[in-house]
C-alpha positions in Angstrom: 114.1 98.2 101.7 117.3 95.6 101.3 119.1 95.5 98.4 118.6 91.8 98.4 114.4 92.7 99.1 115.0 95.1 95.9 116.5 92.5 93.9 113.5 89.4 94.7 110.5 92.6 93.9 112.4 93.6 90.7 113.1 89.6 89.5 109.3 88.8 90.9 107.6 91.4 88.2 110.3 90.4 85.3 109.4 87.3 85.2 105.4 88.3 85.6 106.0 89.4 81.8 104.7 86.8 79.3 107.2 84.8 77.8 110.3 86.0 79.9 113.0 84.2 81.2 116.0 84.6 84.1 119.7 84.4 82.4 123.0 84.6 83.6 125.3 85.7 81.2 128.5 87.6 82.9 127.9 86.9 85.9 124.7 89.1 86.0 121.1 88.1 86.1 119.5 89.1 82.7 116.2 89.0 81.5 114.5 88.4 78.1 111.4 88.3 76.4 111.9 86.4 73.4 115.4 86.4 74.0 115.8 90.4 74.2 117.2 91.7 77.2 114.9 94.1 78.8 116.3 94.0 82.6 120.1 93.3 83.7 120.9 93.1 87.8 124.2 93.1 89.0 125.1 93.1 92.6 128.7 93.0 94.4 128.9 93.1 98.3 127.6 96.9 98.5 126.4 97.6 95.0 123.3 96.9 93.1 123.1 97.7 89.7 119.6 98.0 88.1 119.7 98.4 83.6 117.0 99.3 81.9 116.0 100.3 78.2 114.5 103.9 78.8 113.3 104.9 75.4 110.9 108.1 76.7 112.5 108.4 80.4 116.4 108.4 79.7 116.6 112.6 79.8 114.9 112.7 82.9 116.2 109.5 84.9 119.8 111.0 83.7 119.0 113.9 85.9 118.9 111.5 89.5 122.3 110.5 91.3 122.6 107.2 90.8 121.9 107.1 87.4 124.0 107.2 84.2 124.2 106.1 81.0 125.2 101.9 80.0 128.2 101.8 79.4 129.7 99.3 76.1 127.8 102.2 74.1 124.7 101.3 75.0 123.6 104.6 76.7 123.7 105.6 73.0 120.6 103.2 72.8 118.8 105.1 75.8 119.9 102.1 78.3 120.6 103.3 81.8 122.1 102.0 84.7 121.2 103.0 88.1 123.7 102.1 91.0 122.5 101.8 95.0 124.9 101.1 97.7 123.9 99.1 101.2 121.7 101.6 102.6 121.0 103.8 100.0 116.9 103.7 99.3 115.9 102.9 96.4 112.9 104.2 94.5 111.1 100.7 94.2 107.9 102.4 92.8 110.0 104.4 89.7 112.0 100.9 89.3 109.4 99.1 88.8 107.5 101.7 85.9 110.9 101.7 84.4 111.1 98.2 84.1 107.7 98.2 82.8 109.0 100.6 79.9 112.2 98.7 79.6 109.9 95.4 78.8 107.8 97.5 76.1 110.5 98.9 74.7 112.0 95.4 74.1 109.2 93.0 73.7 107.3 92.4 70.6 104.4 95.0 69.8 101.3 92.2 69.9 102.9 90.4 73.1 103.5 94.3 74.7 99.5 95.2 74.2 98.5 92.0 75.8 99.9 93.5 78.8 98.0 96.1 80.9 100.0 99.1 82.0 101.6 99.1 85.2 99.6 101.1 87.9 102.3 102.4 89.9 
């Protein structure tokens, strides 16, 4: 899969979260339920950077290559930034359950239950 395919699955189920939204602070797409960042995507010309709030899968998605802690001190918050390059595959199916974690760990409790778990 395309970074730029990557990108449009990852922005698709964001915004499927109730009450999210698509910002653009720093020249990065961020997004927020109730205006808490739960997913930040950065890309250059042959880098994509995925973010993520990790709360129970930090230890082990520090384990994989292309991850590493946030940097700004947020790794200290169990945020995690995973980096692809053009060509590199990325592990849709794992982004996609960590962006579901990302939104729980973010998003109000009562909004969070509304919202069935991910079948991945």
């Amino acid at each position: 899969m395309t970074l730029t395919r990557t990108i449009t699955a990852l922005r698709k189920a964001a915004l499927a979260y109730p009450e999210t939204r698509e910002d653009h602070p720093w020249g990065e797409c961020a997004f927020k339920v109730k205006e808490k960042v739960f997913l930040f995507l950065g890309r250059d010309e042959d880098e994509l950077r995925i973010t993520f709030k990790l709360p129970a899968s930090r230890d082990f998605a520090l384990l994989l290559p292309f991850a590493k802690p946030t940097a700004y001190g947020l790794g200290k918050s169990g945020w995690v930034t995973c980096a692809f390059k053009t060509g590199e595959p990325v592990p849709l199916p794992m982004m996609l359950d960590w962006l579901d974690e990302s939104f729980r760990a973010v998003a109000p409790k009562k909004l969070s239950a509304t919202v069935p778990p991910r079948r991945g």
